[in-house]
C-alpha positions in Angstrom: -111.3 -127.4 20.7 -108.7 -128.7 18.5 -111.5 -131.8 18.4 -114.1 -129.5 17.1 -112.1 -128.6 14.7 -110.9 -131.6 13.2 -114.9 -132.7 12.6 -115.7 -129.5 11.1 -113.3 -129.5 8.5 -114.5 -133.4 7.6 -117.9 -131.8 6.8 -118.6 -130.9 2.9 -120.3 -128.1 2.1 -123.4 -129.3 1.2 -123.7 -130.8 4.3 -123.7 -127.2 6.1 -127.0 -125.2 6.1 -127.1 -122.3 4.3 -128.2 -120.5 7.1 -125.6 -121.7 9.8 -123.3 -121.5 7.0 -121.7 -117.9 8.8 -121.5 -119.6 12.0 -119.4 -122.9 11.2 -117.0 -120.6 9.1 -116.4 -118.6 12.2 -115.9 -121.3 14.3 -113.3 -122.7 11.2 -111.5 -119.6 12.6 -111.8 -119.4 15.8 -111.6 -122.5 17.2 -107.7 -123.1 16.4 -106.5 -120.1 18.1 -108.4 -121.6 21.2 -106.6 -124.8 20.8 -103.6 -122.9 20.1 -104.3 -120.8 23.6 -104.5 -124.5 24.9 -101.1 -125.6 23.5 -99.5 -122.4 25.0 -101.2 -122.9 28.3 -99.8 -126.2 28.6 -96.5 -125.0 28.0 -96.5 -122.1 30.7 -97.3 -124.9 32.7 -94.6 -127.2 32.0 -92.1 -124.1 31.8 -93.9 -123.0 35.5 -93.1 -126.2 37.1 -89.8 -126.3 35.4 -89.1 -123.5 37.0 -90.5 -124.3 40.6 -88.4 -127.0 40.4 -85.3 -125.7 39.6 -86.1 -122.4 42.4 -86.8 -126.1 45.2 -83.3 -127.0 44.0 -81.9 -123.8 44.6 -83.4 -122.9 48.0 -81.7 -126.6 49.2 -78.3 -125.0 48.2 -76.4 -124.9 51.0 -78.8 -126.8 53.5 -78.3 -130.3 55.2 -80.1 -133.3 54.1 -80.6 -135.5 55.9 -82.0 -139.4 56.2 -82.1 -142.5 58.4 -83.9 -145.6 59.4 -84.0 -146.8 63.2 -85.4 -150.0 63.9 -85.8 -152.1 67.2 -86.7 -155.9 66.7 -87.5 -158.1 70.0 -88.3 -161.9 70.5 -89.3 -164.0 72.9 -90.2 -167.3 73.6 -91.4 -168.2 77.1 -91.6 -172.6 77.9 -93.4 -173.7 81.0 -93.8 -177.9 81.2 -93.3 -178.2 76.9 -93.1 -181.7 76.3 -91.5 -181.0 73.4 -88.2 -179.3 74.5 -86.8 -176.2 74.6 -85.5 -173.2 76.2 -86.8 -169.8 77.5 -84.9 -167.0 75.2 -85.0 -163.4 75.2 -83.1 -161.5 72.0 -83.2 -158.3 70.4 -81.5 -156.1 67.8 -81.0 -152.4 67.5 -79.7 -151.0 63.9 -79.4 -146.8 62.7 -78.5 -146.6 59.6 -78.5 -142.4 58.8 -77.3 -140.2 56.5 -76.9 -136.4 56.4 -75.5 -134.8 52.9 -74.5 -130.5 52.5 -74.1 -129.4 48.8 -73.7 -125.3 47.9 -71.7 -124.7 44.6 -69.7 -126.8 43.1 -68.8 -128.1 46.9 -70.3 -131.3 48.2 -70.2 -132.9 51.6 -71.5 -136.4 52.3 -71.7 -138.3 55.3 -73.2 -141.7 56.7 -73.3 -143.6 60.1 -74.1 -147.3 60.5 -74.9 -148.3 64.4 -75.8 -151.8 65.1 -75.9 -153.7 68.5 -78.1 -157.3 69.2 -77.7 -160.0 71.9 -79.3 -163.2 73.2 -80.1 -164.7 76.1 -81.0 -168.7 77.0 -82.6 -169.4 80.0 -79.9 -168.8 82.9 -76.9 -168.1 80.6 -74.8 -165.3 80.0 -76.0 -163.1 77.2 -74.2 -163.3 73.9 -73.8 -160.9 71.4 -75.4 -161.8 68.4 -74.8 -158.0 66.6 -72.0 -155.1 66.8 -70.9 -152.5 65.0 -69.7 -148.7 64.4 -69.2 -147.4 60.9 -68.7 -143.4 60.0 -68.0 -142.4 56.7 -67.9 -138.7 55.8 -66.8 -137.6 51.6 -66.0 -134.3 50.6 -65.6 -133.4 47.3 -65.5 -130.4 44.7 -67.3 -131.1 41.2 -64.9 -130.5 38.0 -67.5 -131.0 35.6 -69.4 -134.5 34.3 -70.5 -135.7 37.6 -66.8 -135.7 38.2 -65.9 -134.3 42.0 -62.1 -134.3 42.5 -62.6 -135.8 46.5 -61.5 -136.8 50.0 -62.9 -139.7 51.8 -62.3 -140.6 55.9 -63.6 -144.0 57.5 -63.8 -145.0 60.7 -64.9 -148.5 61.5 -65.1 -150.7 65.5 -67.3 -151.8 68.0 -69.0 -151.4 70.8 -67.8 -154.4 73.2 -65.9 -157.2 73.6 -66.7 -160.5 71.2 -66.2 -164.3 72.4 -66.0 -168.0 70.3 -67.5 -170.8 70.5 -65.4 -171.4 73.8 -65.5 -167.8 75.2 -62.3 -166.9 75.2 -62.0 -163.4 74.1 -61.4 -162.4 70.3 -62.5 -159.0 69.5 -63.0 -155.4 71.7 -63.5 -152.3 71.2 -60.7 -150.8 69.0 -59.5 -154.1 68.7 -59.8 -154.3 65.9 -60.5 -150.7 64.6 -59.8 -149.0 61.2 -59.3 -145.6 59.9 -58.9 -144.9 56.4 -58.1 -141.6 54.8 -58.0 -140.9 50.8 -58.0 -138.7 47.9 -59.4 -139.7 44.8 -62.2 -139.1 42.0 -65.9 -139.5 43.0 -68.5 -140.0 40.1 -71.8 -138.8 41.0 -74.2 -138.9 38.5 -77.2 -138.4 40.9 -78.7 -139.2 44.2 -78.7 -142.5 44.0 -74.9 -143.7 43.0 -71.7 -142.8 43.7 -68.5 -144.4 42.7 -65.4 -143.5 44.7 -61.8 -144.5 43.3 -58.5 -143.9 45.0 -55.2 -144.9 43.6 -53.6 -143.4 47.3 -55.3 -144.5 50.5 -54.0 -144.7 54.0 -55.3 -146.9 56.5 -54.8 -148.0 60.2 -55.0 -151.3 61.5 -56.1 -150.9 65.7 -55.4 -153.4 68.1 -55.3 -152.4 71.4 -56.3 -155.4 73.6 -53.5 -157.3 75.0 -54.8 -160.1 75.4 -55.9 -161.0 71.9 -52.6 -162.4 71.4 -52.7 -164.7 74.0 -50.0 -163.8 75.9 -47.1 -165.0 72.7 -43.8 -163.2 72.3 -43.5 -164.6 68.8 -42.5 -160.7 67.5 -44.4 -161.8 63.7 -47.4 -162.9 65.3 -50.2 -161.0 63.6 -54.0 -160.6 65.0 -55.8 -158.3 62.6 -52.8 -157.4 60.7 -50.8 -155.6 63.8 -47.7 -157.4 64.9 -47.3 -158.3 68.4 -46.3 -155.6 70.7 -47.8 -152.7 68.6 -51.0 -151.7 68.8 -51.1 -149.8 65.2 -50.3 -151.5 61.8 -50.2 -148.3 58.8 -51.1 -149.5 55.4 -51.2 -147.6 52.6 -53.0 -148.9 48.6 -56.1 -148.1 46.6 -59.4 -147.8 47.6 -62.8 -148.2 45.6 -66.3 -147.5 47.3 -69.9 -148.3 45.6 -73.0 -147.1 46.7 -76.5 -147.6 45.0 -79.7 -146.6 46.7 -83.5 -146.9 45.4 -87.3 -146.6 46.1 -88.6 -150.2 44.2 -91.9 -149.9 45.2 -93.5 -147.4 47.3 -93.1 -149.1 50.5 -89.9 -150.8 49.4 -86.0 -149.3 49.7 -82.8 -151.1 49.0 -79.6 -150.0 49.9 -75.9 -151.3 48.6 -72.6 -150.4 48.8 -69.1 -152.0 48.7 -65.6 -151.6 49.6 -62.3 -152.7 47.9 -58.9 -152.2 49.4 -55.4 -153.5 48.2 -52.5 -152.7 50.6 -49.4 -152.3 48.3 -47.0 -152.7 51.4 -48.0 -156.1 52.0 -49.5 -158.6 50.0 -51.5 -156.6 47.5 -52.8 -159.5 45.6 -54.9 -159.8 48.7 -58.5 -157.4 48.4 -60.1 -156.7 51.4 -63.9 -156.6 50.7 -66.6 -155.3 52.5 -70.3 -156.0 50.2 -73.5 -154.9 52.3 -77.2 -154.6 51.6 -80.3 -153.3 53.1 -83.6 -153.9 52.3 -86.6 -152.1 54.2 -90.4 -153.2 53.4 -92.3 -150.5 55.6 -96.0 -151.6 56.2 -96.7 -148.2 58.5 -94.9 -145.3 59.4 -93.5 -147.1 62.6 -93.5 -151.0 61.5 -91.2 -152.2 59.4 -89.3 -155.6 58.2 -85.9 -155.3 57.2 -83.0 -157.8 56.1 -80.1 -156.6 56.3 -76.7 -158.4 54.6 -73.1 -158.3 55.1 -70.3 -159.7 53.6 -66.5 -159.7 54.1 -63.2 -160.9 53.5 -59.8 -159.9 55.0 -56.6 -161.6 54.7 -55.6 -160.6 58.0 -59.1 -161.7 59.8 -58.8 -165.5 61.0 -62.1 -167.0 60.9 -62.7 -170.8 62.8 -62.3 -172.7 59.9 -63.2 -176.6 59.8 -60.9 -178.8 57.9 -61.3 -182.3 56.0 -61.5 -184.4 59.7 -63.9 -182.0 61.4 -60.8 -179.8 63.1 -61.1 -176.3 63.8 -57.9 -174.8 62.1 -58.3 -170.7 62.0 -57.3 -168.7 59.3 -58.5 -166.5 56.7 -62.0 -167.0 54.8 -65.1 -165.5 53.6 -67.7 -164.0 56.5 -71.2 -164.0 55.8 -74.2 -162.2 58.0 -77.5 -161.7 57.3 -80.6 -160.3 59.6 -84.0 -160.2 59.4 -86.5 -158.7 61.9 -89.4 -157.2 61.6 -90.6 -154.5 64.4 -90.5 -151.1 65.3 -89.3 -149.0 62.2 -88.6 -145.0 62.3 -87.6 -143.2 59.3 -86.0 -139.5 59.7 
């Protein structure tokens, strides 16, 4: 209408027949209160859909949300008389990466869990792992205004079995090493998709409790993981700062970071323990999926088989790297 109107008014007068003359100058009248019925209808509209949105907010007050990806990626190769070489391997990887977040009020509470377990098998050999981890996080906090939540954060991190070198002998179980942490802080939220956590006063437990990772020593300040020799606990108290950034790139595309930082002011707190991981998902279907998967760390207290100038192995601490791509079975809750 508000068309109709606009090419009416560029007419002269002249130009108008005398005898439609009483038409056009009703239609000079009419037609902007229909345009102005169309601007108002718009705006009921945008206000109605406003509203529904704000009443879809509402009704999720006080109701779980909850997320994940599950995926299952297999390989296989099989050799029968290959002049080229080779060897018959079987290998697979399992990964859960969930979430499930409560908010009513002022009151948030959220929560993830990281599960991850892969192995490998050459021909007759004993299967290795290639893949193991446990990671629970939970967050509760209460917001004080600004996307500022005053909170409380509790970490749990180990893994499922025992872990071997090069040379097999044993180096990591379960609980050995394990961490807890447990802190108090400020959490900046400003929506769904970041949060920053920062605590100046953090608590955390070093676990250690297979023997034999210290190789039978009585040295008393012999240290695996940070726990001396004969205990089987190390306490550790510092500050503590956790990022997390999630987004939808694409419509079948989601990437996933987040990163720990932790300085323990009892010992060496020029030291940072880092923890830096990332997830990427490219779905093709709702059950395939690739994914590649990151994870990076550093601990002071972690020895790592380091190589020196000659080619000698001479442990101690250093940068770990993983990365892991598969493509397979993908389900997303």
């Amino acid at each position: 209408m508000s068309v109709i109107v606009n090419e009416l008014r560029q007419l002269k007068p002249k130009q108008l027949p005398m005898r439609f003359s009483p038409l056009f100058l009703s239609l000079l009248f009419v037609a902007p209160a229909f345009a102005q019925d169309d601007i108002d209808a718009k705006a009921r509209d945008a206000a109605a859909a406003a509203a529904q949105a704000r009443h879809a907010s509402d009704s999720l007050d006080g109701q779980w949300r909850r997320s994940g990806v599950f995926s299952l990626n297999m390989s296989q190769v099989s050799l029968t008389n290959w002049a080229a070489g080779g060897f018959n391997t079987v290998s697979g990887i399992a990964m859960f990466n969930g979430a499930a977040n409560w908010k009513k009020g002022k009151r948030a509470w959220d929560n993830s869990l990281v599960l991850a377990f892969g192995g490998q098998q050459i021909e007759d050999t004993d299967p290795v792992k290639t893949d193991d981890r446990i990671e629970l996080n939970s967050k509760y906090g209460y917001d004080i205004g600004n996307h500022w939540y005053l909170a409380g954060v509790f970490q749990f991190r180990t893994q499922f079995t025992e872990g071997f070198d090069a040379n097999f002998n044993r180096i990591s179980n379960f609980l050995a090493p394990g961490y807890t942490l447990l802190g108090v802080g400020m959490d900046y939220k400003p929506n769904d998709n970041f949060t920053a956590f920062v605590s100046p006063a953090t608590a955390r437990m070093v676990i250690v409790t297979d023997e034999k990772l210290f190789g039978g020593s009585t040295d008393p300040e012999l240290r695996v993981f940070g726990v001396k020799n004969g205990n089987t606990t190390e306490l550790e108290a510092g500050g503590y700062v956790r990022l997390m950034y999630k987004t939808e790139l694409a419509k079948n595309i989601t990437f996933m970071t987040r990163g720990d930082l932790f300085s323990n002011y009892l010992r060496n707190p020029q030291n940072i323990d880092v923890t830096w991981e990332t997830l990427w998902t490219f779905k093709v279907n709702d059950w395939f999926a690739a994914t590649f998967n990151t994870l990076l760390l550093y601990d002071h207290d972690t020895d790592v088989p380091r190589k020196d100038a000659d080619g000698n192995i001479d442990p101690g601490p250093g940068t770990q790297f993983k990365q892991t791509l598969g493509i397979g079975l993908t389900w997303k809750l």
